[in-house]
C-alpha positions in Angstrom: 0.0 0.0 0.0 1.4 3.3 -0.9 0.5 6.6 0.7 0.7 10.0 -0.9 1.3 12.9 1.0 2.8 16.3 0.8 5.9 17.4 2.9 7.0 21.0 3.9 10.6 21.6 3.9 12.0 18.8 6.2 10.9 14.5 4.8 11.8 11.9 7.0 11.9 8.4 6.2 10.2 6.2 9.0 10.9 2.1 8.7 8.0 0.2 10.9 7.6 3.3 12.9 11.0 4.2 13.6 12.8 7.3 12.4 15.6 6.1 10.2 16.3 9.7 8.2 15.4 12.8 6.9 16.2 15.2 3.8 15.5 18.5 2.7 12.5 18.4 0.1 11.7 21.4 -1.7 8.5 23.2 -0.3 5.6 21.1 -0.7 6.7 18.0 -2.8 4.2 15.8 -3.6 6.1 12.2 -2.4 5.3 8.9 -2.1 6.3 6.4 0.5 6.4 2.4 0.0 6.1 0.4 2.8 9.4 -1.1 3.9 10.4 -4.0 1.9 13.8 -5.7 3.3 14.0 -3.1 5.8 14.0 -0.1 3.6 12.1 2.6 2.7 11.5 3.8 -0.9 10.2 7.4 -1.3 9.1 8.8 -4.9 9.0 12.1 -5.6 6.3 13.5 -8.0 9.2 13.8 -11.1 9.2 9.8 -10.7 13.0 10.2 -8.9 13.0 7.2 -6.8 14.9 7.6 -3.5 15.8 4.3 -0.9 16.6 4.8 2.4 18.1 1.8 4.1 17.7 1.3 7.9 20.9 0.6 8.5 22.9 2.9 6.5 20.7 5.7 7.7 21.6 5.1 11.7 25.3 5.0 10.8 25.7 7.9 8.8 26.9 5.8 5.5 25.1 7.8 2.2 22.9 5.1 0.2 21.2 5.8 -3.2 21.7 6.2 -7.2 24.9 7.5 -8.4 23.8 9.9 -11.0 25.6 11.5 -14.3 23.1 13.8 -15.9 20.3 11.7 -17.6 21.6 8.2 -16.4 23.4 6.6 -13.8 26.3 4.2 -12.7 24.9 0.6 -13.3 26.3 -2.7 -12.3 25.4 -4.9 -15.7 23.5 -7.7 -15.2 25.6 -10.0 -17.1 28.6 -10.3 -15.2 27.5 -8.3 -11.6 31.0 -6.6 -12.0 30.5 -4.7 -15.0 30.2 -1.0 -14.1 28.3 0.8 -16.9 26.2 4.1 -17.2 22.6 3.5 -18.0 19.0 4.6 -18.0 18.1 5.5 -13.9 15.3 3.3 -13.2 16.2 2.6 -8.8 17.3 -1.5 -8.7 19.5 -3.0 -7.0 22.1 -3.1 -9.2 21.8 1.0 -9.4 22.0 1.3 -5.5 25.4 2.4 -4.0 26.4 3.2 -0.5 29.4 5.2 0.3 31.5 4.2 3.4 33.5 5.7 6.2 36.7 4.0 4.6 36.3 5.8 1.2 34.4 2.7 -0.8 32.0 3.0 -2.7 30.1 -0.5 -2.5 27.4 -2.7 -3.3 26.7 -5.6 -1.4 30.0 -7.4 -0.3 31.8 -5.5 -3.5 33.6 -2.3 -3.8 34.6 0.2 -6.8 37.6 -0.6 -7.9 40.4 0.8 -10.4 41.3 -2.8 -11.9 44.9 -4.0 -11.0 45.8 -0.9 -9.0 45.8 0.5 -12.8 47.4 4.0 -13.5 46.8 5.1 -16.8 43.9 6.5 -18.1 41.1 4.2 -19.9 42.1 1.6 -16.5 38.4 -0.1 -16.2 36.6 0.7 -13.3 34.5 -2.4 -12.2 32.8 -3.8 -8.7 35.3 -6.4 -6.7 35.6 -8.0 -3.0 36.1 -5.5 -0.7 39.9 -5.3 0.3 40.4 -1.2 1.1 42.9 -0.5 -0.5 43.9 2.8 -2.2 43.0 1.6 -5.6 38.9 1.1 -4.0 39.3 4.4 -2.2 37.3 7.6 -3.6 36.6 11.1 -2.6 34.9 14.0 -4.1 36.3 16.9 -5.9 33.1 18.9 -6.5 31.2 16.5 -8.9 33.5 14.4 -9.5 34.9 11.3 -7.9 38.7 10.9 -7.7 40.3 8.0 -7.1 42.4 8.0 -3.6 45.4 5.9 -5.4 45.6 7.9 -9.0 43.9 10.9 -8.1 42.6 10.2 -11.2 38.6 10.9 -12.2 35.7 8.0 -12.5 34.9 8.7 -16.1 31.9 7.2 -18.3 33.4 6.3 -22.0 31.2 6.9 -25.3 30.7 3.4 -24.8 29.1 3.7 -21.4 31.8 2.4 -19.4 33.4 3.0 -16.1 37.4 3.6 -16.4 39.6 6.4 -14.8 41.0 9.4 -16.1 42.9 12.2 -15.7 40.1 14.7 -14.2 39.4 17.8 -16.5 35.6 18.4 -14.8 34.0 17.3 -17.8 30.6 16.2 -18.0 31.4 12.6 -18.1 33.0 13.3 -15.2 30.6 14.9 -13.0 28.2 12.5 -10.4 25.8 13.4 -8.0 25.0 11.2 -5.2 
């Protein structure tokens, strides 16, 4: 059952009664709230943007939702489940990142990763077991995500691909969480 409601300046995500989070909405937004389905919360705004809270990222501060580039956003193909591609936003699981503490960016049990502790530019970018090192280490530079190890850029390639590369602020370079 969903409920539709409109929200003044503050939403807050609630889980089986209990406060898990709140955002900034802008005034009045028309939302809509799904009951909690594996202990989270999905909220949809009235521009169809979905938005998933999870219960336990919310209470420990960790940032969990769509990685976005413009029209699309970071995907983790289907094919393989270690692909890292940019693709049409449509809120699955395979869209769904959280960012850590550490500096990972993850997914499950995997992290972003610059394959091979690569250093050049064009080095795919795909999700691997979590080790924390350097090379699965990001942090953000305005809109874009550098890599703690290169200091290089996540980058999407005309082929929709995840690689590194030497940052220039470009619009394939740019990601909003």
């Amino acid at each position: 059952m969903k409920q539709r409601f409109a929200m003044g300046t503050l939403g807050c995500m609630v889980s089986a009664l209990v406060l898990t989070g709140c955002a900034t909405l802008p005034e009045s937004m028309p939302i809509i709230v799904t009951p909690p389905v594996d202990n989270s919360v999905h909220v949809q705004t009235q521009s169809q943007q979905v938005i998933q809270a999870n219960e336990a990222s919310a209470l420990n501060g960790e940032k969990h939702g769509l990685i976005r580039q413009a029209d699309a956003c970071l995907d983790v193909h289907g094919d393989d489940g270690k692909t890292v591609i940019r693709y049409q936003c449509y809120g699955k699981a395979n869209q769904l990142f959280s960012r850590h503490a550490d500096q990972t960016i993850r997914q499950g049990d995997k992290c972003l990763d610059v394959v091979g502790e690569g250093q050049r530019d064009g080095t795919p970018v795909i999700m691997y077991a979590c080790h924390a090192k350097a090379n699965q280490q990001w942090y953000r530079d305005g809109q874009q995500l550098r890599n703690v190890q290169t200091g290089k850029c996540l980058t999407t390639t005309d082929q929709n691909k995840a690689v590194i590369a030497s940052c220039q602020n470009a619009p394939n370079q740019r990601f909003m969480f």
